[in-house]
N, C-alpha and C positions, 0 to 999 in steps of 0.2 A: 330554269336550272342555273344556279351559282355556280360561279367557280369558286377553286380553293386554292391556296399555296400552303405547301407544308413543306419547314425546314428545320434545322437544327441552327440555333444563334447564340451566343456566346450574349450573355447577362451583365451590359457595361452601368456607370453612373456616368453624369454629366452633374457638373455643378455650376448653377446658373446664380443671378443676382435677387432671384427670388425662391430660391431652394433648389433641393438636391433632386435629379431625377432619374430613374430607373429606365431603359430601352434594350431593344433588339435594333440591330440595324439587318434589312434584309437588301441582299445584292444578287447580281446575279441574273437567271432563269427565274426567277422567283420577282424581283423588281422588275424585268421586262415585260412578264405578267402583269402585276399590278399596275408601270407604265399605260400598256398598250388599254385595261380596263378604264382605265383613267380616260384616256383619249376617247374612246369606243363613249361612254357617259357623256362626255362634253359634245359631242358633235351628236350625241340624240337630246341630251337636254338644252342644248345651246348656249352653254353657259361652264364655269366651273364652280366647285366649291369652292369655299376658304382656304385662302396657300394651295391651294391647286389637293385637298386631300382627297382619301378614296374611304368611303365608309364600310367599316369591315363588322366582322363578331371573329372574336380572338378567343382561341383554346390555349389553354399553359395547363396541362395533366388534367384534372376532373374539373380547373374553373375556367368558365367559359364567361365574357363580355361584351359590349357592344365599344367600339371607339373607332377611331379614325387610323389611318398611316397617313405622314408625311411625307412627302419630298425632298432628295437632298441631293446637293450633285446633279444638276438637270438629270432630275427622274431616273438617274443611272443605280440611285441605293431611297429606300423608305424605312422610316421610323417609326415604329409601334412602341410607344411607349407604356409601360408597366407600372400599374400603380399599389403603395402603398399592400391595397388589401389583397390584392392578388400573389405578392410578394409573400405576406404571413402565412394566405393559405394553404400556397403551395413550398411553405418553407426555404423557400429561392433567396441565395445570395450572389453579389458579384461576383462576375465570371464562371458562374453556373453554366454550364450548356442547354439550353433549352427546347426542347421539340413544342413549336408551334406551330399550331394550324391557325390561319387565315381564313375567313370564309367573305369573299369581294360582295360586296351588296349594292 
């Protein structure tokens, strides 16, 4: 059985030195989840992923994805960032409010 996190996130940009990028940032009950899933993985695989992420499948309205969250804040807030085509499909622009579900893998 997975778990999920489902929340509503405010639709920011970030602009980096190799382009522009789209995100949710999730805090809260919701990152303490995904924190604590993080942990709970490392101490049965022995190890962590990359930048410490947790590997998800992400909903935004009808398009569903496979990608990762970051950490930010010692693990107090995670980053799902939002790409390009998911943005066109589901017509999303900045500071959109968005209901997304997380599915923790």
């Amino acid at each position: 059985m997975s778990e999920s996190v489902t929340c509503t996130l405010p639709l920011r940009q970030w602009r980096g030195e190799r382009g522009t990028y789209h995100l949710v940032t999730i805090t809260g009950d919701g990152a303490a989840q995904i924190a604590m899933h993080e942990r709970l993985t490392r101490l049965e695989l022995g190890s962590r992923r990359g930048f410490g992420s947790v590997k998800v499948v992400a909903q935004i309205g009808d398009t569903r994805w496979k990608s990762s969250v970051f950490p930010q804040n010692a693990r107090s807030e995670w980053v799902l960032l939002v790409s390009k085509k998911v943005m066109k499909a589901e017509d999303l622009a900045v500071d959109d409010e968005l209901a997304v579900d997380i599915e923790l893998l």
